[in-house]
C-alpha positions in Angstrom: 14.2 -25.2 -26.7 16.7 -24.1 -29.5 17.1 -26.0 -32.7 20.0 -25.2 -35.8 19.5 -25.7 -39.6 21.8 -26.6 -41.7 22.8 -23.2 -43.4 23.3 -24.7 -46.2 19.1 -25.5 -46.8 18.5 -22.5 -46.1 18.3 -20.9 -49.3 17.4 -17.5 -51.3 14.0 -18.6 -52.5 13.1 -21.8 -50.1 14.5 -23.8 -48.0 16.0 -27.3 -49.7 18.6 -30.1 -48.5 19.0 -33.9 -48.6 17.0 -35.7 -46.5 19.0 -37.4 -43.7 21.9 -35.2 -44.5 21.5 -31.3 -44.6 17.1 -31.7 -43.5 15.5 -33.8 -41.4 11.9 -34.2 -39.5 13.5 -32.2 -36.7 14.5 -29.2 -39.1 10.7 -30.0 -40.5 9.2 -28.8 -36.7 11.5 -26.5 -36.1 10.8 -24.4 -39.8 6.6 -24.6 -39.0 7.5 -23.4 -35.3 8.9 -20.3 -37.3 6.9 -19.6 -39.9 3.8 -20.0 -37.5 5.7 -17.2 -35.3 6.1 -14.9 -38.2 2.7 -15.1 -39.0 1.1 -14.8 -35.8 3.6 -11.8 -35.3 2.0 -10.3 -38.3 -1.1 -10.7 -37.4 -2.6 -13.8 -38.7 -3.8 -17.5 -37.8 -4.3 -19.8 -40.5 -1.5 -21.9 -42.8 -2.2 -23.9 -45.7 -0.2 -26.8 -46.5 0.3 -28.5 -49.3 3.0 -31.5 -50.3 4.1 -33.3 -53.3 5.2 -36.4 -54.5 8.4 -37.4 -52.6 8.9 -40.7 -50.6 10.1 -38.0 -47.3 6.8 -35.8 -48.5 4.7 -37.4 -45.6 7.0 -37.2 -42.8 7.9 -33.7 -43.6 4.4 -32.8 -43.3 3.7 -34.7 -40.1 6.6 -32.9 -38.2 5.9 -29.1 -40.2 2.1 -29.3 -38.8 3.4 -30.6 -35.4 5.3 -27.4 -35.2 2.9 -25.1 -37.0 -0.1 -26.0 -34.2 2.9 -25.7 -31.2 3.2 -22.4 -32.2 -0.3 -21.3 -32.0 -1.4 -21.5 -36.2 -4.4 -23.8 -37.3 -3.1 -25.6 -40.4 -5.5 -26.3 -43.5 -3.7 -29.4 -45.3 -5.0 -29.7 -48.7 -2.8 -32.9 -49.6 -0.8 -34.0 -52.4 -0.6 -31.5 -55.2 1.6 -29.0 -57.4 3.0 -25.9 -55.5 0.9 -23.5 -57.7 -2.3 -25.4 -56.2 -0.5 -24.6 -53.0 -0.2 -21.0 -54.0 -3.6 -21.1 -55.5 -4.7 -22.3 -52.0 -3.2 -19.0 -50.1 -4.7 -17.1 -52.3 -8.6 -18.0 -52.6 -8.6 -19.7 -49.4 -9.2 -17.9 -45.6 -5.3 -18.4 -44.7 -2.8 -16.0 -43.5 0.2 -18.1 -45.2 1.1 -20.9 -47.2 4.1 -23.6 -47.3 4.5 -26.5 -49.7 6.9 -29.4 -49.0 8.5 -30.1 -52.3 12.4 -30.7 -53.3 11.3 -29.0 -56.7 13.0 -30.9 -59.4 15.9 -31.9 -57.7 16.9 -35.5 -57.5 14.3 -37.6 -55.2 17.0 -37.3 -52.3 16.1 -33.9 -51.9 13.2 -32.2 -49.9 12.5 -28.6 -49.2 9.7 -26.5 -48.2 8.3 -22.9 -50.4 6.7 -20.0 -48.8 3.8 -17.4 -48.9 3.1 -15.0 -46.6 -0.1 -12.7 -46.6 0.2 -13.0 -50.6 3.8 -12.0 -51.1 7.1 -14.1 -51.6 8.5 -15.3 -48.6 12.2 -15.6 -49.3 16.1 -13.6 -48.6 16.2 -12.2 -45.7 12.7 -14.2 -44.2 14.1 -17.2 -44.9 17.4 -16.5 -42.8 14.7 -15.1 -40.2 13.8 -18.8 -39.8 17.2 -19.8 -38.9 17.6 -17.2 -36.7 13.8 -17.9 -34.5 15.4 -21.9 -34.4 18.7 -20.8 -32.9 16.9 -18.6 -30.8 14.0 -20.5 -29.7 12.3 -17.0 -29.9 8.9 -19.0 -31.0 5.5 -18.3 -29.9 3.8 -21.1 -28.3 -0.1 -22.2 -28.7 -2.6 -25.1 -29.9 -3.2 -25.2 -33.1 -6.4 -27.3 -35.0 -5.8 -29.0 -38.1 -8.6 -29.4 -40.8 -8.2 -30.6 -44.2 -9.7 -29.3 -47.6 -9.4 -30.8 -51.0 -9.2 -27.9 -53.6 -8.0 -30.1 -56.7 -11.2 -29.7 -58.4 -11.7 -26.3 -57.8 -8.1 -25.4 -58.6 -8.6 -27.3 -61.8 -12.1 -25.3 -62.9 -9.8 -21.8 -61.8 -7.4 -23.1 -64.4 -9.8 -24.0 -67.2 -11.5 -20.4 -66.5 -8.4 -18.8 -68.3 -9.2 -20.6 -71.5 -9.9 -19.3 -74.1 -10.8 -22.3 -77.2 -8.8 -24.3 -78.9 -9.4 -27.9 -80.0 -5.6 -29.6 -80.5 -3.7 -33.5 -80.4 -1.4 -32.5 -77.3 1.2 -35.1 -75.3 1.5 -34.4 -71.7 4.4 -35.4 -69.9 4.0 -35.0 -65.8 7.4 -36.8 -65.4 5.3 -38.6 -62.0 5.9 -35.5 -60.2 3.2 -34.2 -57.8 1.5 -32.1 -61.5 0.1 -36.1 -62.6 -3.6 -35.9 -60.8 -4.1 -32.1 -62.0 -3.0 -33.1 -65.8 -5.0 -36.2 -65.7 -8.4 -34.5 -64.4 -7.6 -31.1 -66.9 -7.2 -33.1 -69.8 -10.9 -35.1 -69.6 -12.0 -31.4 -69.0 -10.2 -30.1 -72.2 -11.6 -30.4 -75.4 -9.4 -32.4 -78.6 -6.9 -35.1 -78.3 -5.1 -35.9 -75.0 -2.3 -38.3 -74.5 -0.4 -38.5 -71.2 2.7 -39.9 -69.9 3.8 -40.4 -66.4 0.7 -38.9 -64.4 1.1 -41.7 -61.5 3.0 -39.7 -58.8 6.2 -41.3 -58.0 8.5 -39.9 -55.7 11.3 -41.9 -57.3 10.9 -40.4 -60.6 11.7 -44.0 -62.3 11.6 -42.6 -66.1 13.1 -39.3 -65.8 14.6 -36.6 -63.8 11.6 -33.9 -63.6 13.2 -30.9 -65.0 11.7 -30.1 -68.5 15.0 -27.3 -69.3 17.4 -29.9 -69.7 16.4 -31.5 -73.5 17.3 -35.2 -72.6 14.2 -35.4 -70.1 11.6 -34.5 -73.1 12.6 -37.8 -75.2 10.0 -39.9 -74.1 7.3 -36.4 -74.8 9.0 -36.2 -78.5 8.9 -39.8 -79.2 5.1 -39.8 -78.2 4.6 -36.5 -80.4 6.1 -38.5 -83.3 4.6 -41.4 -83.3 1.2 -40.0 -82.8 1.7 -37.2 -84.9 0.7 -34.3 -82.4 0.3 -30.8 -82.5 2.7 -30.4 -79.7 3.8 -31.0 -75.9 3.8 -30.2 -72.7 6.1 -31.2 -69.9 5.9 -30.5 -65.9 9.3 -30.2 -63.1 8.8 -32.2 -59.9 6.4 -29.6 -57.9 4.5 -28.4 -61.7 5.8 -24.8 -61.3 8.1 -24.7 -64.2 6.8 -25.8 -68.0 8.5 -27.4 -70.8 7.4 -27.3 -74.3 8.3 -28.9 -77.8 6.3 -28.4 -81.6 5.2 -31.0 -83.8 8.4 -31.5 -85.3 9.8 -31.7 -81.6 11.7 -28.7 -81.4 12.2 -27.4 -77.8 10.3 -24.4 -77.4 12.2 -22.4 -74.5 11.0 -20.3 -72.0 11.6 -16.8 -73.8 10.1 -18.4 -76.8 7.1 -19.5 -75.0 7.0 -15.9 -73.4 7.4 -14.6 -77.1 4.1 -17.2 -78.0 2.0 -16.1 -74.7 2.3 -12.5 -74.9 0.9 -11.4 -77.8 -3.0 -12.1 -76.5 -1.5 -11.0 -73.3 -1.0 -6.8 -74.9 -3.9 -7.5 -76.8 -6.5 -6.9 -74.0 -3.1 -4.8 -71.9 -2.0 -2.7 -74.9 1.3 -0.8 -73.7 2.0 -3.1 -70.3 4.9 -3.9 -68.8 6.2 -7.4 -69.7 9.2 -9.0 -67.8 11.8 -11.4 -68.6 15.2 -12.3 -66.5 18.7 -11.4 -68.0 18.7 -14.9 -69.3 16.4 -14.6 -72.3 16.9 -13.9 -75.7 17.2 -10.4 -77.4 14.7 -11.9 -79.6 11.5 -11.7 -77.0 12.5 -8.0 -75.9 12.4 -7.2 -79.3 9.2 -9.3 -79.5 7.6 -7.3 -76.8 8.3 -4.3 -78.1 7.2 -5.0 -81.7 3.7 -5.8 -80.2 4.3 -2.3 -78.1 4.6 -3.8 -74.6 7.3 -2.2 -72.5 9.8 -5.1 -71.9 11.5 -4.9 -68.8 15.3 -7.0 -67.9 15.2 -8.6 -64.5 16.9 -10.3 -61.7 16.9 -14.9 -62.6 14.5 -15.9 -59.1 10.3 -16.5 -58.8 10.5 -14.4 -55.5 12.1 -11.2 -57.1 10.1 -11.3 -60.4 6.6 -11.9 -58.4 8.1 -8.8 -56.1 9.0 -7.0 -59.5 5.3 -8.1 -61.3 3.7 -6.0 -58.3 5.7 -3.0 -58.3 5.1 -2.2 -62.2 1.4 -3.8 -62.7 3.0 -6.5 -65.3 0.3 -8.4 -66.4 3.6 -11.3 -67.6 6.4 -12.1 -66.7 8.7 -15.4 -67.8 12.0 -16.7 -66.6 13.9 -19.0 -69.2 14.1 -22.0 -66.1 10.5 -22.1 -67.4 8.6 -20.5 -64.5 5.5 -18.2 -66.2 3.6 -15.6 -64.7 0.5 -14.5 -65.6 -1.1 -11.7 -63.3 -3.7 -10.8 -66.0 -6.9 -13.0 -65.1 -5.0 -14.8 -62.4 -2.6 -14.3 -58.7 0.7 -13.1 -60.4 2.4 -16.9 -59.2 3.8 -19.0 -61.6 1.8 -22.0 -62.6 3.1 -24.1 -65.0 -0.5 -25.9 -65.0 -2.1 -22.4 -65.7 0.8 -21.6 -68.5 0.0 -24.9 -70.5 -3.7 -23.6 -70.7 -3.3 -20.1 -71.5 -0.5 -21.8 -74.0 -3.1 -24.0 -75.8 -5.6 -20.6 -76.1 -2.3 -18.2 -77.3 -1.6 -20.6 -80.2 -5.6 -20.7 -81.0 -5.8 -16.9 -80.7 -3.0 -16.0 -83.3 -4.8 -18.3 -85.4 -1.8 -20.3 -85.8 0.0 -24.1 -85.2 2.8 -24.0 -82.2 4.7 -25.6 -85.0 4.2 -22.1 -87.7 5.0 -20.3 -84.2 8.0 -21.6 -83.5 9.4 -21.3 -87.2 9.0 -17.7 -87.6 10.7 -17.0 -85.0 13.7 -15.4 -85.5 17.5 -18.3 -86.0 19.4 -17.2 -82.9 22.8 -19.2 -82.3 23.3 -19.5 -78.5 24.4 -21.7 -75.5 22.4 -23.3 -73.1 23.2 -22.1 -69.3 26.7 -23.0 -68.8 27.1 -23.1 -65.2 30.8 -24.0 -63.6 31.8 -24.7 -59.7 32.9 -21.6 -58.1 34.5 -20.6 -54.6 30.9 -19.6 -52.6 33.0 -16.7 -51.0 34.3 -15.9 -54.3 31.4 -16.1 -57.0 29.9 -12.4 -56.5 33.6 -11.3 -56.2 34.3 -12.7 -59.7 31.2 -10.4 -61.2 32.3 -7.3 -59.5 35.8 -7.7 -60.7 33.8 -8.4 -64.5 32.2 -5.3 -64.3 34.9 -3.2 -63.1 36.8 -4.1 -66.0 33.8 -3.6 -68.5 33.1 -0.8 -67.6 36.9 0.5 -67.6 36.5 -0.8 -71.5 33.6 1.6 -72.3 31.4 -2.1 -73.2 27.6 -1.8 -73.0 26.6 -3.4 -70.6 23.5 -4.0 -68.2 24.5 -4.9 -64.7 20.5 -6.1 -63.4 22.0 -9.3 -62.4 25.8 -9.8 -63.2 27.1 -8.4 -66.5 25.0 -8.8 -69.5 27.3 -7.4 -72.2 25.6 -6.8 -76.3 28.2 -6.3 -78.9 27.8 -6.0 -83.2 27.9 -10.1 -82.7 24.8 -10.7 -80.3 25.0 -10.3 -76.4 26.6 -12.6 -73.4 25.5 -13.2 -69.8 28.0 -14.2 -66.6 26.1 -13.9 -63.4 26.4 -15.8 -59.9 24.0 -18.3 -58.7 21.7 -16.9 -55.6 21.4 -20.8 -54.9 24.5 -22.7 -55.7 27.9 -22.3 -55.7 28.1 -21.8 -59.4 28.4 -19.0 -61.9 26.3 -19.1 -65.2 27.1 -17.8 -68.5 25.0 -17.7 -71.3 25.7 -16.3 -74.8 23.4 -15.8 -78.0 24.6 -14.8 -81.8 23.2 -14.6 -85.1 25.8 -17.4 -86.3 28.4 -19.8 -84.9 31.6 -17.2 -85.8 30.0 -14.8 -83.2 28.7 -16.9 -80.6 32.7 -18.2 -80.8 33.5 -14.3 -80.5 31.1 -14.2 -77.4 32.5 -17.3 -76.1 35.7 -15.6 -76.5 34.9 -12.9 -74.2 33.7 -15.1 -71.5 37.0 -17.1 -71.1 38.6 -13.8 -71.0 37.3 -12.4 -68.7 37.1 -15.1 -66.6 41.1 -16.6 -67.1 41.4 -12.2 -65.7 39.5 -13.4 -62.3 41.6 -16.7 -62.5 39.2 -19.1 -63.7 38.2 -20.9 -66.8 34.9 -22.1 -68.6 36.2 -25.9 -67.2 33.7 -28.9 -66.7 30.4 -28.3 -66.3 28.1 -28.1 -63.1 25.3 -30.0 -62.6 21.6 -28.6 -61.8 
């Protein structure tokens, strides 16, 4: 028996498509017939499997175990939940692997499926391996048990065990993404003021889209902040892996500003560490880092290739601006956005000061948000080669870790190609408008030299 998946789900980091178009239940039992072959081929015999909120969520599950146990793997199914407490799972429990169905925080259409093997990333060239098994049929066979644990409130002590005091008025905003349960049970546990939005799990997402990066999702969070006059927020994506933030006065506090807020207890107890951010965030946290004397670090945008990174340097941090946070110091090195809100609440008690003083002193930076536009899939990494070629031809500065990061006297700008879309991203950041229009400048440049332009904007 051979089976094909879409190519097109199967992705750098996971594997994600619309259900009934690019994945189905079929694709479902074909991908835990693969995985259970790649972990039986390394050795192993046991799969946790975890699932979030999503109408398809269910029947995802049914066919992935179905295939999992026809390949010879006994599943543990721990239920509904975030993918950290999947990850948290795979790492406490006595498992070999771990996958958790989730479409992330894309629209409620999609559904996907992120994986852990033996404790490291499972993504690139593994996940292509899964493709390759289906078209093959090249899958072991067996009979599988299935079991089921629930971990929530043991994932939930693990979570409170990083904290570190702190009594605040906080708004929680779980968007009904798979996070709600965990934030509702955390928050009774947690001492001060709690007020939640949106903890019912709803695979419909009938208030908002669950992706705290883009501003317009945290209205509802800053209203609620205003009107109860709280000490700040905290929102949660879809699967509860990436964290959004705002201060009492509502201001969005970003992902390298949150990194800028988290690591300073972080070198306190690590003096000197390695702290990692991707080529996305501001000048402002390397600097940061540095100031406090950690040893920042410029990496590739992508959970699977910082978590790879965090290992080979001993970071005890690591932060991506999409909002994923790492934290290997007292925890597994996988970011948990649940885990990042806690050790969040105990940074601001630590420095002895509001998230509202925090995020005033930090420094004005003028900058973009990601700017992504539609570009040729064949053509995208073309495009940055083509950008570098000529930068480099100029004599510019620039840091090539993932696409061209370029500083000039005016502030730095970023044009790198999407691992997951067919997109390229620029991002730019200035101490005033006249530069960031210089930087700006640049971009359409370079770009109008590949024969493109800065047109309309794509979507997430």
């Amino acid at each position: 028996m051979t089976h094909r998946i879409d190519p097109t789900s199967l992705r750098e980091y996971d594997i994600r498509g619309i259900v009934g178009r690019t994945l189905h239940a079929a694709d479902a039992e074909a991908i835990g017939r693969g995985f259970a072959t790649r972990v039986r081929r390394a050795g192993g015999t046991r799969v946790a499997v975890g699932r979030d909120g999503r109408v398809s969520s269910i029947e995802m599950e049914a066919a992935l175990v179905r295939g999992l146990t026809a390949s010879g793997v006994d599943v543990v199914r721990i239920g509904l939940g975030p993918t950290p407490m999947l990850y948290y799972a795979e790492a406490t429990l006595e498992v070999d692997g771990g996958i958790q169905i989730t479409g992330s925080h894309n629209p409620a259409d999609y559904n996907g499926f992120k994986m852990v093997l033996q404790h490291k990333p499972f993504f690139g060239d593994d996940i292509q391996d899964i493709g390759i098994l289906a078209e093959a049929g090249d899958w072991d066979a067996g009979e599988g048990v299935v079991s089921d644990v629930d971990i929530t409130d043991l994932y939930v002590g693990r979570l409170l065990a990083g904290y570190a005091g702190g009594t605040y008025r906080i708004g929680w905003d779980a968007g009904n993404g798979a996070a709600g349960p965990v934030v509702e049970k955390l928050v009774k546990l947690l001492p001060g003021e709690h007020h939640t939005l949106y903890t019912d799990v709803d695979g419909n997402f009938p208030n908002h889209h669950p992706d705290p990066t883009e501003e317009a999702n945290l209205a509802d969070l800053k209203a609620l902040v205003a009107d109860k006059q709280l000490d700040f927020g905290l929102a949660f994506d879809g699967d509860g892996d990436r964290i959004g933030a705002i201060d009492g006065q509502g201001r969005v506090i970003w992902g390298d500003q949150l990194l800028s807020i988290l690591v300073e207890p972080v070198l306190r107890v690590s003096p000197g560490a390695t702290i990692i951010a991707d080529v996305k965030a501001s000048q402002a946290l390397y600097d940061r880092i540095a100031e406090l004397g950690g040893q920042p670090l410029m990496w590739k945008t992508g959970h699977s290739l910082i978590k790879t990174k965090m290992k080979e340097t001993d970071a005890p941090l690591a932060g991506e601006m999409s909002g994923h946070i790492f934290f290997a110091q007292d925890y597994y090195g996988f970011d948990d956005a649940l885990y990042a809100a806690v050790r969040l609440i105990s940074s601001a008690h630590l420095t002895g000061r509001s998230m509202t003083q925090l995020r005033s002193e930090m420094p004005a930076m003028v900058n973009t948000p990601e700017m992504r536009f539609q570009v040729d899939e064949a053509r995208k990494f073309a495009v940055i080669d083509e950008v570098l070629a000529r930068l480099r031809d100029e004599g510019a500065e620039v840091n090539d870790t993932d696409g061209a990061r370029v500083n000039t006297p005016d502030g730095w700008w970023l044009l790198r190609a999407s691992n997951t879309q067919d997109v390229l991203v620029a991002r730019a950041e200035a101490r005033d408008q006249a530069g960031l229009d210089r930087l700006l400048a640049m971009i359409d440049a370079q770009l109008a030299a590949s024969g493109l332009e800065r047109g309309p904007q794509a979507g997430h």
